[in-house]
C-alpha positions as CSV (number, residue, x, y, z in Angstrom):
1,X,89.1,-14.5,-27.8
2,X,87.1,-13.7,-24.7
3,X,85.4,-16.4,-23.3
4,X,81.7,-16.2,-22.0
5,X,81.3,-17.5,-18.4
6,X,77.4,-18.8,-17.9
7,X,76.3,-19.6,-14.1
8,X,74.3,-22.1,-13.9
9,X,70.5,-22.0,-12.5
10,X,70.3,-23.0,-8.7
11,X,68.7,-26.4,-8.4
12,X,65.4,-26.9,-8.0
13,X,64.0,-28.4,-5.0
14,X,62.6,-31.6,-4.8
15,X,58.6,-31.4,-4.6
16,X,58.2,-32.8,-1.1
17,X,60.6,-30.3,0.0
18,X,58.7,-27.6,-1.4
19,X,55.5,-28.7,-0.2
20,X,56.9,-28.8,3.3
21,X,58.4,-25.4,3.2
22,X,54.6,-24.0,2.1
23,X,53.1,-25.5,4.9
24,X,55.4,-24.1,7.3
25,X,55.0,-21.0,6.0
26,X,51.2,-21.7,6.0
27,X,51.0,-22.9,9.3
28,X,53.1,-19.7,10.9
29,X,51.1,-17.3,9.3
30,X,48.0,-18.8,10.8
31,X,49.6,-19.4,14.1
32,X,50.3,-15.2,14.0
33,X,47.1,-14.8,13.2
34,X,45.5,-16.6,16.0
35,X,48.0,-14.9,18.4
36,X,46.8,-11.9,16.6
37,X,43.2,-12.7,17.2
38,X,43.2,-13.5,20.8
39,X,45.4,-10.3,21.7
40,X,42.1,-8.8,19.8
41,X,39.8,-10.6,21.8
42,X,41.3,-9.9,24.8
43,X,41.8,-6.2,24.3
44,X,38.1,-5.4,23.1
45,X,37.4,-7.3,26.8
46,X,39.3,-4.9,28.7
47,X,37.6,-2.7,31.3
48,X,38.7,0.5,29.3
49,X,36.1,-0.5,26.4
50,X,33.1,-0.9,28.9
51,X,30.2,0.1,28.0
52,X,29.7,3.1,31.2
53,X,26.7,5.0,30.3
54,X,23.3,4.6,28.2
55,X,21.5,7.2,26.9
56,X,17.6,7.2,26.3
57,X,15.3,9.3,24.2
58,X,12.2,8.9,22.7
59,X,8.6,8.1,24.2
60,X,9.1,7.3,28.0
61,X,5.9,8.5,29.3
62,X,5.3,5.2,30.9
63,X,9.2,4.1,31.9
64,X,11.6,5.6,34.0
65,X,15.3,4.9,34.4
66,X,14.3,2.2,37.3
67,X,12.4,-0.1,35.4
68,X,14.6,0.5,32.4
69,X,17.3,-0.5,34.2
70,X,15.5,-3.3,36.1
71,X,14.1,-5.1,32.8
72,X,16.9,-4.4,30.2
73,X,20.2,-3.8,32.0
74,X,20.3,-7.7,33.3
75,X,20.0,-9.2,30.0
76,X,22.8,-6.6,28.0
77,X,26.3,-8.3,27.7
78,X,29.8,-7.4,26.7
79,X,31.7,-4.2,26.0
80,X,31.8,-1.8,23.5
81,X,32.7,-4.0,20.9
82,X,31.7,-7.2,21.2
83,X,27.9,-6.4,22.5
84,X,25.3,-7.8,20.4
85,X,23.1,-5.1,19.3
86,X,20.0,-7.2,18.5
87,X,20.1,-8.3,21.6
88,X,20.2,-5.4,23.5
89,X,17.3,-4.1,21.3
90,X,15.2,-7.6,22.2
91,X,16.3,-5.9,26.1
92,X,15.3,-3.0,26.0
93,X,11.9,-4.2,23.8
94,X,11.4,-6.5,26.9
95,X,10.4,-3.4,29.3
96,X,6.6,-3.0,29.5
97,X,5.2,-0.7,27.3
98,X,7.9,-0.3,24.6
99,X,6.8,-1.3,21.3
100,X,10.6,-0.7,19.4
101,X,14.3,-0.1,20.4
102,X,16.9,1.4,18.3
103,X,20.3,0.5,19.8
104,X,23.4,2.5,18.5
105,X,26.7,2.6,19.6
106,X,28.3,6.5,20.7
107,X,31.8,6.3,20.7
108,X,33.9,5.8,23.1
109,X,31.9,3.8,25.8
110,X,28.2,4.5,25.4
111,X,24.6,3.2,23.5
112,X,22.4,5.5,22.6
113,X,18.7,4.2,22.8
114,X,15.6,5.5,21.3
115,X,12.0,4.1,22.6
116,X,9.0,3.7,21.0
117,X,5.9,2.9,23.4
118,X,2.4,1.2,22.7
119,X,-0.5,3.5,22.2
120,X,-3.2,1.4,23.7
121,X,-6.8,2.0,21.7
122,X,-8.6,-1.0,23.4
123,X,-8.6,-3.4,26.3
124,X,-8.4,-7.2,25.0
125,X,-9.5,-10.1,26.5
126,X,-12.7,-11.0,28.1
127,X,-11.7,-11.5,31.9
128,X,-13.3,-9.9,34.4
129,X,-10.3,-9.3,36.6
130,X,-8.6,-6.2,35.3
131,X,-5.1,-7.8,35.8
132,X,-5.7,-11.0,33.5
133,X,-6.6,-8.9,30.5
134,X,-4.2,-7.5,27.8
135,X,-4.1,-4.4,25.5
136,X,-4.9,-3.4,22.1
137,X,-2.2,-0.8,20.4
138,X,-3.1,1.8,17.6
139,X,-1.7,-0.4,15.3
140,X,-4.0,-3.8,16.7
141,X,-0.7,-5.0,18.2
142,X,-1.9,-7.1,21.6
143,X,0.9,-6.3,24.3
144,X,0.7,-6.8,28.2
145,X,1.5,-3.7,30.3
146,X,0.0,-2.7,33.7
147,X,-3.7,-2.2,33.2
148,X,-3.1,0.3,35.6
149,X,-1.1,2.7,34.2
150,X,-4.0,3.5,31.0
151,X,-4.5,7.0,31.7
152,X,-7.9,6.6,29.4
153,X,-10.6,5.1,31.1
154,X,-13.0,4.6,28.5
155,X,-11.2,2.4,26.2
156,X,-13.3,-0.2,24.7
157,X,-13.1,-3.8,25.5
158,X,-12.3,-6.3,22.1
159,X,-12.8,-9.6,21.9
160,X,-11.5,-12.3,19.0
161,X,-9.5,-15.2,18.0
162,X,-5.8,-15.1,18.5
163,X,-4.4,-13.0,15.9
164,X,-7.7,-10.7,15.1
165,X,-6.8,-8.1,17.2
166,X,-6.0,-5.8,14.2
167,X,-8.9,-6.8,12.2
168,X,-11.4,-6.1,15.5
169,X,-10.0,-2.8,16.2
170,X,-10.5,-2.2,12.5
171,X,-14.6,-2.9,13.0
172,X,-14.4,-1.1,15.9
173,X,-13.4,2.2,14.4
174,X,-15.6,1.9,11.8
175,X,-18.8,1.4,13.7
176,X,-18.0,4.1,16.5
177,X,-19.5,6.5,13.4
178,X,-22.9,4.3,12.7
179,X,-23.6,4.2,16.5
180,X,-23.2,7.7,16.7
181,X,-27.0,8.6,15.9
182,X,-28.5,7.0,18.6
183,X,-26.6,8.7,21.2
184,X,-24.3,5.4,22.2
185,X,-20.9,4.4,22.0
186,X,-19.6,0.7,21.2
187,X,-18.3,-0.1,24.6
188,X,-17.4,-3.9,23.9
189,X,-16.5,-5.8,20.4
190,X,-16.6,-9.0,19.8
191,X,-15.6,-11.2,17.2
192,X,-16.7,-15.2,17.4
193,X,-14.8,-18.1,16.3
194,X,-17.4,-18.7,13.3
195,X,-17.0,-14.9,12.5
196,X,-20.4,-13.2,14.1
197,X,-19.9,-10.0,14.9
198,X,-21.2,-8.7,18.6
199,X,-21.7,-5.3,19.9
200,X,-22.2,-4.2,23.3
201,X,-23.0,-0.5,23.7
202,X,-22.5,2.1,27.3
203,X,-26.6,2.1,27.4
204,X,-27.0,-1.5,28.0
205,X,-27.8,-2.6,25.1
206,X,-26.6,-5.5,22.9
207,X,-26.6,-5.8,19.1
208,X,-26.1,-8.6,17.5
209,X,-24.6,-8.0,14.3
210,X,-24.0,-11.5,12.3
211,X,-21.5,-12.6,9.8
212,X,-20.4,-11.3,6.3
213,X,-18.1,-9.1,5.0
214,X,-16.6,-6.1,6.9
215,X,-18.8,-3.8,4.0
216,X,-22.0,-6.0,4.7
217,X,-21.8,-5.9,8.5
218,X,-21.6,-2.4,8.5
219,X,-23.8,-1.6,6.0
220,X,-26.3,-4.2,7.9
221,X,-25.7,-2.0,11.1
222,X,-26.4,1.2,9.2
223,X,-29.9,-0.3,7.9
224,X,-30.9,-0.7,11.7
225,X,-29.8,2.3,13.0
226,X,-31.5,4.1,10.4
227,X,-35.1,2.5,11.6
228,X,-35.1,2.2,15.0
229,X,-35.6,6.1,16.1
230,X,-39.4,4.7,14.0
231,X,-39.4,1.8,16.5
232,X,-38.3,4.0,19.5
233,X,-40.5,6.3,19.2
234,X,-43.6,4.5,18.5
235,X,-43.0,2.3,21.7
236,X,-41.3,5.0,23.6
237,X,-38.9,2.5,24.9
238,X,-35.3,2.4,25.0
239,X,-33.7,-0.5,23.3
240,X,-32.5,-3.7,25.2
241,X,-31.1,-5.8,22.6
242,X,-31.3,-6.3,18.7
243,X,-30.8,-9.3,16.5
244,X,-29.6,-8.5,12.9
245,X,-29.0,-12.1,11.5
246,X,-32.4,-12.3,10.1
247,X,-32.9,-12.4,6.2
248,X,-36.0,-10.6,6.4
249,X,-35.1,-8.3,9.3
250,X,-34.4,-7.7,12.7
251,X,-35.6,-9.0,16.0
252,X,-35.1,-6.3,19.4
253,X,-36.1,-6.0,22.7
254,X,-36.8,-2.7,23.8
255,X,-37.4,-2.4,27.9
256,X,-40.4,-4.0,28.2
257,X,-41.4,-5.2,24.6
258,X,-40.4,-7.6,22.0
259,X,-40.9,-6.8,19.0
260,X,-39.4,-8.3,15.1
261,X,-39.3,-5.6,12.5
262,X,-38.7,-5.9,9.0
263,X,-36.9,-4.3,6.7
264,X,-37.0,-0.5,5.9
265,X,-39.6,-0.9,3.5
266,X,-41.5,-2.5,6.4
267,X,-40.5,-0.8,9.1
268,X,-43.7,1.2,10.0
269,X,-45.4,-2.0,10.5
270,X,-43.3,-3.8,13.4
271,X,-44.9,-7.8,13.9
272,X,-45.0,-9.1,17.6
């Protein structure tokens, strides 16, 4: 008869001895790993992944490399790999005039960097001293930049509470049409605390325009502007100033004569 030989299953290990050998194990796959990771760091750091040239595109019309370089190249950081990219768009966003960065990397050591500049539609501020004001973009963004550099000399000065820029510029734009008649443009905007609108026009002359609604203000303006050539012409007299917060209708001051008129039903019959 053959005989059947059976071997016998190796011994298993006690439980602390197997939990010991895991943690070795454990431990010297995370002390590879860490070696791993500082070669990694170290490498990315090396001089051979600096970053050694920057492209820019875009709207530069009132940048150059120098003050590029001057305002965003200080406050960049690292090489190739490890730069922050959000950062180095908050840099380059820090040069005057730029209103957006888009920072890319170009392989193998260079960012690529597109600007977007302000459009300035409007000075902002009521200072007298050029310097101390800021500006007004398209967009009714308020930005500092060098009043100085504006190529447009005849944009209008606006006027509000901290974050009305947008809503001013708004008015602004939409009353430029209603002044158009009588032969003026809206040289100065502003917007008071309580909400009362105030126009200064390139003739001299000051309108103010009360409180409301966008709609009611402006359709408020266009009720005056539609009298006064009557008032005007009877006086022959350029206007001075004109109060629309009346309920009844407006008081002005034409160059020499005070006058309140009422309403367009009214307005051939002007009360001193």
């Amino acid at each position: 008869m053959a005989t059947l030989l059976q071997s016998n299953p190796p011994p298993t290990l006690p439980l602390d001895v197997r939990l010991m050998q895991g943690t070795a194990t454990l431990l010297v796959a995370l002390l590879l790993l860490g070696v791993a990771a500082l070669v990694l760091h170290w490498a990315v750091r090396l001089p051979v992944f600096a970053i050694r040239s920057i492209g820019i595109e875009g709207d530069v019309a009132h940048n150059n490399v120098v003050t590029i370089r001057a305002n965003a190249l200080p406050k960049l950081a690292g090489s190739f790999f490890t730069i922050d990219l959000h950062q180095a768009q908050s840099a380059f966003e820090s040069v005057p005039w730029v209103r957006r960065a888009v920072v890319r990397r170009a392989w193998p050591d260079r960012l690529n960097v597109r600007l977007e500049e302000f459009q300035a539609a409007a000075l902002w501020g009521g200072s007298d001293e050029p310097e101390a004001r800021k500006l007004v973009s398209r967009h009714g963004e308020v930005f500092e930049a060098n009043i100085g550099d504006v190529e447009d000399d005849g944009l209008p000065t606006l006027r509000g509470p901290e974050g009305s820029a947008s809503q001013v510029l708004a008015m602004w734009q939409r009353l430029g049409p209603v002044a158009a008649p009588m032969q003026a443009r809206i040289e100065a905007l502003t917007l008071s605390a309580r909400g009362s609108w105030r126009a200064e026009l390139d003739n001299g002359a000051v309108i103010e325009l009360g409180r409301g609604s966008d709609d009611e203000v402006l359709a408020r303006a266009e009720r005056f502007v539609a009298t006064l050539p009557q008032v005007t012409a009877r006086y022959g007299r350029a206007l001075e100033y004109a109060d629309l917060r009346h309920n009844d209708g407006y008081a002005l001051r034409l160059h020499g004569v005070a006058t309140l008129v009422a309403p367009a039903s009214d307005a051939k019959s002007p009360k001193h």
